[in-house]
N, C-alpha and C positions, 0 to 999 in steps of 0.2 A: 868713155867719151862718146856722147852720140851730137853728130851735127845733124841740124834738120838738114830735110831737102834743100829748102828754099835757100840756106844761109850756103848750101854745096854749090848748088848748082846754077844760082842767083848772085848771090855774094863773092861766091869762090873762097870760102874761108877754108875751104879744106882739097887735094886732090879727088877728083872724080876718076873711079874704076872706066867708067865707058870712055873717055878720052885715053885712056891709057899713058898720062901723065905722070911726071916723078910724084912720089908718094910727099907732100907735104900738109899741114894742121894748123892753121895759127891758133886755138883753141889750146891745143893740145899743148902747144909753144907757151903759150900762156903759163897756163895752169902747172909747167914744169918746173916754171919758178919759185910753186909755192912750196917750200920745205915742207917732208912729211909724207910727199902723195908719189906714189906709184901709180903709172898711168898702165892699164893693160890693156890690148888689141884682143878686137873680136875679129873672125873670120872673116864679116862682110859690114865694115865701120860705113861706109858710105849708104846702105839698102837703106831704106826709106822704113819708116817704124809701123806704117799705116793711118797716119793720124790724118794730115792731109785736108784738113778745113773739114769742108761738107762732106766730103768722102770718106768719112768716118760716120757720115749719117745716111747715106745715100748706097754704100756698097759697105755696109758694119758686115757682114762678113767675110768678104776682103780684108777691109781694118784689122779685125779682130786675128785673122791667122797671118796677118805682116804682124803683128804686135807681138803673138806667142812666137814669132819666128827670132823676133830680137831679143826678146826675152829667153828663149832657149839661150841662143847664143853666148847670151852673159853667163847666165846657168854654168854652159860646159869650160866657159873660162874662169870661173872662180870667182866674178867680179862681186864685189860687196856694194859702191857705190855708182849709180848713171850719173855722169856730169853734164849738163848743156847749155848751152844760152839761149832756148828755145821752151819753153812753160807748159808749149800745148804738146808736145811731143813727151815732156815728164810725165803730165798728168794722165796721158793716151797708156804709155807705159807703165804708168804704176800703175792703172786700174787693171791692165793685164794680169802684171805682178802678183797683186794683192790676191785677185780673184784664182791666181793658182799656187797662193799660198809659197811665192818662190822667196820672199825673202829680202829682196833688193832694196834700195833705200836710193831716192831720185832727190837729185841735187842740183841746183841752178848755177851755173858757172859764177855768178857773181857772190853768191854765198859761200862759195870755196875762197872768191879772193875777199871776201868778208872777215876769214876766217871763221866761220862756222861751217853744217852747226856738229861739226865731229865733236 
């Protein structure tokens, strides 16, 4: 499960680590409903992926090691698929992916409650 920033810290869809707030998800809430899915927790669900509009074009090497950072992340948890409601932050994250051969397979929260494309 990754929320962007913007949907965190704009929207408030999710608890933020720097308020030190009760931990809650509506995303996650969501997606709980749908029979079948196991949701698993990475170490730092809230960090930011590196994507970030222009800031991915403007400081791409920043980008680039928030990206491998989230992408480890999933790595050391086992995780098979990234869920999110956010497209640019899939796309930012599987080019990580792909380009280090990790495996992962990036999913738009709405194609889960699609049912697909498992």
């Amino acid at each position: 499960m990754h929320n962007s920033c913007s949907s965190i810290r704009g929207l408030h869809i999710s608890s933020r680590s720097e308020w030190m707030e009760p931990r809650f998800n509506k995303t996650e809430e969501l997606l709980s409903s749908v029979n079948g899915i196991t949701i698993e927790h990475i170490d730092r669900p809230d960090e930011c992926c590196g994507f970030g509009g222009t800031f991915c074009v403007t400081d791409e090497a920043v980008s680039s090691k928030m990206g491998q950072d989230k992408v480890s992340d999933y790595q050391r948890h086992h995780i098979e698929y990234v869920v999110s409601p956010d497209m640019s932050c899939l796309m930012h994250q599987k080019g990580i992916s792909d380009k280090e051969n990790a495996g992962l397979k990036f999913v738009h929260v709405a194609q889960v409650l699609n049912n697909g494309p498992f």
